[in-house]
Residue, then its C-alpha position, 0 to 999 in steps of 0.5 A: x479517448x486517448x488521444x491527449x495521452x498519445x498526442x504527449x508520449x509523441x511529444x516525448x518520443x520525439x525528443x529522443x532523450x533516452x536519459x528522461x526517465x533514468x533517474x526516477x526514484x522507486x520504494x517499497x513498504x512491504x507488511x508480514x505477519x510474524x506467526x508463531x510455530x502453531x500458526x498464529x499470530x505471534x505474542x512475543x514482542x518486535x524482536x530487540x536485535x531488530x532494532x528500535x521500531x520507532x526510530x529504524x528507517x528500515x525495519x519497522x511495525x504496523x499496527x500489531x507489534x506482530x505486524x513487520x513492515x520493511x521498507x527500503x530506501x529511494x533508489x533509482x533502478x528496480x533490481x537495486x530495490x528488489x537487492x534492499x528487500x531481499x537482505x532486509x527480510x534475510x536479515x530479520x529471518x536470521x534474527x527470528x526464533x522459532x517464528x516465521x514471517x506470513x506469505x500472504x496479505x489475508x492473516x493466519x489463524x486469529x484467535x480473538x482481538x484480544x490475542x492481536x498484540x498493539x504496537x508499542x513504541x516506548x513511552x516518548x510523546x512521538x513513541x506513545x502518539x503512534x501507538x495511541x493512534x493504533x488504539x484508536x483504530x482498534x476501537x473504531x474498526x476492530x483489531x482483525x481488520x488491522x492485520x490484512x498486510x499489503x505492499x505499498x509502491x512508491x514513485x517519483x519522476x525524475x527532476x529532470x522529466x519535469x521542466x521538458x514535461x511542463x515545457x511540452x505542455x507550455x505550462x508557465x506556472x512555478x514548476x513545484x506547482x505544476x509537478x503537484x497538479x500533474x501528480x494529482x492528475x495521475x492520482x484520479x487516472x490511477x483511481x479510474x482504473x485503479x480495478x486494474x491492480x487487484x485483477x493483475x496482481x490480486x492474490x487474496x480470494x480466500x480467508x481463514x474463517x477464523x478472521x471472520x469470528x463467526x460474523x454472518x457472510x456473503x462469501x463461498x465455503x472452500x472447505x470446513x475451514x476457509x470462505x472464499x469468492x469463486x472469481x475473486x481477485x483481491x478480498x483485501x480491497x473488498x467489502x471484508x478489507x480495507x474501506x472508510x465506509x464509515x467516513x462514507x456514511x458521515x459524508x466524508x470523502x477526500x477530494x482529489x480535484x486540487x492539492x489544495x482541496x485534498x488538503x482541505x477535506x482531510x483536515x476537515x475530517x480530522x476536525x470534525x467531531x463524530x458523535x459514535x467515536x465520541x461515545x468510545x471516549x478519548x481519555x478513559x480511566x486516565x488512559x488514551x483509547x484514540x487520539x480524539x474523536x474526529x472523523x479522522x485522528x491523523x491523515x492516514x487513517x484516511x484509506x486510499x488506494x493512492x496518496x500524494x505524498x512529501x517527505x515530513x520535516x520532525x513531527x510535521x504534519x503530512x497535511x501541511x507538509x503537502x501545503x508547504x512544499x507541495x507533492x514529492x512522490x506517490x504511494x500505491x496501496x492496492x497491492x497484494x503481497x505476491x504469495x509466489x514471490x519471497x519477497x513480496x513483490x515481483x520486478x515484471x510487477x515493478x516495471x509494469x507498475x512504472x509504466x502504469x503512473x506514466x500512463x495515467x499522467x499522461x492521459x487526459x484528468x478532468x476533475x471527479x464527479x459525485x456520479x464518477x466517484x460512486x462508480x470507481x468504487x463499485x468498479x473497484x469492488x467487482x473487480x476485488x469481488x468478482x473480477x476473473x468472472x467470465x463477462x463480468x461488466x464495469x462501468x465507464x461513462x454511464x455504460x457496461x463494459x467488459x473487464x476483459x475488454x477494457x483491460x485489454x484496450x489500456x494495456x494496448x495503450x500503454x505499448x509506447x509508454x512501455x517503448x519510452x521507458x525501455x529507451x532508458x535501460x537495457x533490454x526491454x524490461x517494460x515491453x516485457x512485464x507489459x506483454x505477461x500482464x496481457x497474457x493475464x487479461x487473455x487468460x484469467x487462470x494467470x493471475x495470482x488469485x487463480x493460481x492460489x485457488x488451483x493450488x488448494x484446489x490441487x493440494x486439496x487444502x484450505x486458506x491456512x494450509x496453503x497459505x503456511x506451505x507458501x510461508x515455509x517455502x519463503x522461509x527456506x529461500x531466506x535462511x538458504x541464502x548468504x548473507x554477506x557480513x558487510x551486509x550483516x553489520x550494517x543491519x546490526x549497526x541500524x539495529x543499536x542506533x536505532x536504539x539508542x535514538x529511541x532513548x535520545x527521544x525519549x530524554x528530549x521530551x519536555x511537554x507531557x503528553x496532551x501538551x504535545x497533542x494540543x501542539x501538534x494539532x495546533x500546526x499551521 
């Protein structure tokens, strides 16, 4: 079954280009909680000396105004990303009062939705667009599950991969549409064995009960304060976090077959009406509570665990976007925040996750059936659910097999992938993050969501507690380290544009607010 991707990474060995894959571009959005110092969610709003989170390129918000994003800029190595990271979180602790940022992906304390801050992005159309959306998603799924952070990986071959990749394949098309095509090949390998993402890096298999608000539960008693799974790897990615299952039962599901058909069964979702979000209103007492009441408001409150992505122009949508100019990147979801990490994410998780894309590029991608579909996402959820289990079973071609089995049998697989990789940097990063992945596979008490575990366990404290110990320990790795003032201005510097882009916007607008609406949805 894997002979299309070897017979491809020997066509790509034999060209012996060690320059091929230098200049990929490499991202990272990174979610945290800002909790206050009883330990929930703070009520205060997105810190001014932060900057403008509307129009900051760097440092933004989520859903809850309490929810920090930051994001760093397109580079070419991983160290340069993970150097970005760290000075942007840096910078935000050195402007934080008496708060601190959350370790890990599942939320501290939550008192209520009520006490869940929406974010507010001044009263510009484009401002008060995005927080409408927020509105909307509070009251289709509830605010908590709004607050679940996570780290998004984003990835672009280099421009010059390309034209040899299509050449070797003796494609003839216009190249941006085969780059698409091959980017939404990527994307269906990536979602057959996308289970492989929370067992590696899932490190959610405890909550707070508090999250839950009482509501009835499957999962486990920790202790008198925290449910869990004994086996779980990622809660995040399972029946409690993120999941369209409405969407699901209204028959909704994006179609990964083509860009086109991506395209389309987004905004077919976006422009079907649906009579439960109907019953909520649009506009009520003469204020917004969602966007419209479709199926969907915009694109992305579609969840998936991968999106093709293109950089938008203005206001444009990502939908047309896509349709005009085809796919410049990818985003991957599905990751956990490292909770041993400071910053969230880790470099062996970053060479491993480049060298997992190449891996599902270049194995063969045929189209997703209605069969295959219902089987990723139940191997998505055992694997979020019960993925360290002894013997735990997946499904494959209509047959049971061992997670552990299979796991072992891709990561054999991607060795060359990993070899070709190396021939571009110094060293052997890649062979390296492969080879501490493996040790996952053959030992289980490795990952992420069984250190978290063994640590409670070990310190005889529930979700919350260890959770903040991990919190505090980020917190004194940050305010420990220097920041250069070259690095403090430039911050500062983004910080007063981004304002004062804010207040451009907001003089621009000329349209009310349904106007602007009406012309956005009215793109074509």
């Amino acid at each position: 079954m894997y002979r299309t991707a070897r017979r491809r990474l020997q066509r790509l060995l034999d060209l012996r280009h060690s320059h091929l894959m230098r200049n990929s571009a490499i991202g990272v959005e990174k979610e945290s909680l800002r909790v206050n110092p009883e330990g929930s969610i703070a009520q205060t709003p997105h810190p001014r000396r932060l900057g403008a989170p509307l129009t900051h390129p760097f440092i933004t918000t989520d859903y809850s105004e309490a929810l920090t994003e930051f994001i760093t800029p397109p580079f070419h190595h991983i160290h340069e990303v993970l150097d970005f990271l760290r000075d942007t979180q840096q910078f935000v602790y050195h402007n934080l009062e008496d708060e601190f940022l959350w370790a890990t992906s599942m939320p501290c304390v939550v008192p209520g939705e009520t006490q869940i801050p929406i974010a507010r992005y001044g009263h510009s159309n484009a401002g008060m667009m995005k927080h409408v959306y927020r509105r909307g998603l509070g009251y289709r799924y509830g605010r908590t599950m709004q607050v679940i952070a996570g780290v998004h990986f984003n990835y672009s071959f280099p421009p010059e991969f390309w034209p040899v990749y299509a050449e070797l394949e003796g494609n003839r098309q216009v190249l941006q549409d085969f780059i698409s095509e091959s980017y939404m090949a990527l994307i269906r390998n990536l979602q057959r064995f996308g289970w492989l993402i929370p067992y590696l890096f899932g490190a959610s298999p405890a909550v707070c009960k508090s999250f839950l608000g009482g509501a009835p539960t499957t999962l486990q008693e920790f202790n008198e304060n925290t449910y869990y799974e004994p086996w779980a790897t990622s809660l995040r990615m399972g029946d409690i976090g993120y999941q369209n299952n409405k969407e699901n039962r209204l028959g909704i599901k994006a179609s990964y077959d083509s860009l086109d058909s991506y395209v389309e069964s987004l905004t077919c979702a976006i422009e079907t009406p649906c009579p439960e979000y109907e019953k909520i209103g649009v506009v009520v007492d003469g204020e917004y509570r969602q966007l419209n009441a479709n199926i969907l408001q915009i694109e992305n409150e579609y969840y998936s665990t991968i999106r093709p992505k293109q950089l938008l122009n203005g206001n444009e949508k990502p939908t047309l976007a896509l349709k005009r100019r085809g796919v410049s990147y990818v985003e991957l979801r599905s990751l956990d925040v490292n909770t041993f990490d400071p910053l969230g994410i880790h470099a062996e998780q970053m060479y491993f996750l480049e060298c997992f894309l190449l891996f599902c590029l270049l194995h063969e991608s045929p189209p997703i059936s209605a069969v295959e579909r219902r089987t990723i996402d139940e191997n998505e959820l055992r694997a979020a659910h019960r993925g360290r289990q002894p013997g735990l079973e997946l499904l494959r071609d209509g047959q049971g097999l061992t997670l552990r089995e299979w796991a072992a049998e891709l990561l054999e697989e991607m060795h060359g992938v990993c070899e070709l990789l190396d021939l571009s940097t110094s060293g052997r990063p890649y062979c390296s993050a492969l080879e501490m992945q493996q040790a996952k596979v053959h030992d289980p008490e490795l990952t992420p969501s069984a250190r978290s575990l063994a640590e409670m366990r070990e310190r005889g404290e529930g979700f919350y507690h260890f959770a903040r110990h991990m919190s505090e320990i980020h917190r004194h790795f940050f305010m420990n380290l220097p920041l250069s003032e070259q690095r403090q201005r430039y911050f500062t510097d983004l910080a007063t544009k981004s304002h004062e882009d804010q207040k451009a916007l907001e003089a621009a607008d000329e349209l009310s607010f349904p106007r602007y609406l009406e012309r956005y949805y009215a793109q074509h």
